[in-house]
N, C-alpha and C positions, 0 to 999 in steps of 0.2 A: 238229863234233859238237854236235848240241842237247840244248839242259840236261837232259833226258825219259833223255837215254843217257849223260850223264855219271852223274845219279843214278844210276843203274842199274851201270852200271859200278862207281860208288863202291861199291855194295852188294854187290856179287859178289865183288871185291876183298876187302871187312872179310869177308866168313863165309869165303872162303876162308884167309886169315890166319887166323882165328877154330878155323876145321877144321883145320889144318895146325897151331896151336897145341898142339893140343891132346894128340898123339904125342909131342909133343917136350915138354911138362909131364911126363908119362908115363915118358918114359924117365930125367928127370932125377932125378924124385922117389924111382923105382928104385935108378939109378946113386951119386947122389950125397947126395941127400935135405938137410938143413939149409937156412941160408939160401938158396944157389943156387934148390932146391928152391921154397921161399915163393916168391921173388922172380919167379921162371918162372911158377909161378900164378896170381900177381895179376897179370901182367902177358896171360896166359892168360885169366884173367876178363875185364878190363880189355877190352878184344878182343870178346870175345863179347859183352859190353855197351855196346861200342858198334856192330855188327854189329846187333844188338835197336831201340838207338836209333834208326840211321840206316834199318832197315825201316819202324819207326816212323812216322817222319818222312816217308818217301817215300811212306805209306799216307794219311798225310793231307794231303800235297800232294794225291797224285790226288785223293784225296776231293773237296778243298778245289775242283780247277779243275775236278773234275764238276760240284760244287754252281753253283758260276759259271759256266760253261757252258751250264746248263739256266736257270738265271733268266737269262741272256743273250739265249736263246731267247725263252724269258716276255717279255720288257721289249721286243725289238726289234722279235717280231713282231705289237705293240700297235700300233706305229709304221712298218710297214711303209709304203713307199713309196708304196702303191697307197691307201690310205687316205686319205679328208681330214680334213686337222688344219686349225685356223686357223693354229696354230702351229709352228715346226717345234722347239722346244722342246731346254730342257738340259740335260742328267743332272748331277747334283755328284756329283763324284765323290770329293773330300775336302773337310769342312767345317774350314778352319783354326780356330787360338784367336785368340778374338777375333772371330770371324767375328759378324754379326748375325744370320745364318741357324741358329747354333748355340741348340740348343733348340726350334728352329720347325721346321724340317724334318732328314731325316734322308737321310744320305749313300744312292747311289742312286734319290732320288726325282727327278723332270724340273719342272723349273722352267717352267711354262706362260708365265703371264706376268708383268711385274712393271708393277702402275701402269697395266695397261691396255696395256701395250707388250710384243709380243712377241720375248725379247732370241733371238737366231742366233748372238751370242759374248757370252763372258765382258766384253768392252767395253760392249755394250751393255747387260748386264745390271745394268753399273757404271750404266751413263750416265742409265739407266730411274730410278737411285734419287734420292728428294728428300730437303732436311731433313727431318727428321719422320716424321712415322706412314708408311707402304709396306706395301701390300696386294699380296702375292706370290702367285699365283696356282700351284699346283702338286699332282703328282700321285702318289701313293707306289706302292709296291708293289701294292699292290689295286686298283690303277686307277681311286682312287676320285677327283674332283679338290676337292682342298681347299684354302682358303685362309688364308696365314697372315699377321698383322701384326707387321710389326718396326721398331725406331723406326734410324732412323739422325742421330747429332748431326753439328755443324758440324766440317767436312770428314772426316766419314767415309766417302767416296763410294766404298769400296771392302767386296765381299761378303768377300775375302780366303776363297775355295774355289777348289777346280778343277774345268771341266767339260769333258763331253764332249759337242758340237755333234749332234743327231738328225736325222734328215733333212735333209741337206745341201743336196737337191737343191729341196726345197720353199723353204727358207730362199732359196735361189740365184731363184729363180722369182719370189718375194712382192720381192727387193729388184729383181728385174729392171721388175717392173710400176710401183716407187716412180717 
């Protein structure tokens, strides 16, 4: 089963419980009423607030993989296959701590080039960087391309992010002609 139908599942489960609590609260507070009585209700709330929760929850997941979905859309078909790039360019996709890129650019923008060197992996984007000053060449959301300077000290040779490689095939093509 995929996650899309366990959620689901899980939801339908809590309001059922939820609903089915709810008669059986009903008859106790009738029948017996005191403690028993409380205890069956909050635990009768209880239930229904987490049935509330977890719709919640499941509303803004979908939300959340529509919103990513559609900028997925946006950002890939910038870079569609058919297009010429010089480069075939990075996405970060987490800027770690510590990272040097922290501050200068922002998680999902494409790392055009670093240094003049168009990096194809995370190795080379390592490999691009010098002691010192590094002029990162890259592209945000707006597809505007901007350029950011970061300094890297002795032996920092690592951006310490993760990416995701764009046009695979282009990148495969430029090292085939090297």
């Amino acid at each position: 089963m995929n996650i899309d139908g366990e959620r689901t599942l899980l939801g339908v489960m809590l309001w059922v419980t939820a609903a089915l609590s709810a008669p059986i609260t009903t008859m106790v507070v009738l029948w017996g009423g005191g403690l028993l009585a409380l205890s069956v209700g909050g635990l009768s709330a209880l239930l229904f607030g987490a049935a509330l929760l977890c719709t919640h929850i499941n509303q803004k997941l979908d939300d959340q993989v529509g919103d990513d979905a559609e900028q997925d859309e946006g950002e890939h078909g910038h870079f569609a296959d058919d297009t010429p790039l010089e480069c075939s360019g990075l996405r970060v996709l987490r800027i770690g701590k510590g990272s040097p890129l922290k501050g200068h650019l922002s998680e999902k923008s494409v790392i055009l080039k670093i240094n003049g060197v168009c990096p194809a992996t995370a190795d080379e984007a390592n490999h691009a960087l010098v002691e010192g000053r590094n002029e990162v060449e890259w592209m945000g959301r707006n597809r505007k391309p901007l350029v950011a300077h970061i300094t890297i000290h002795e032996h920092e040779h690592d951006l310490l992010a993760q990416f995701e490689q764009l046009n695979p095939h282009l990148a495969a093509s430029t090292q085939a002609r090297a």
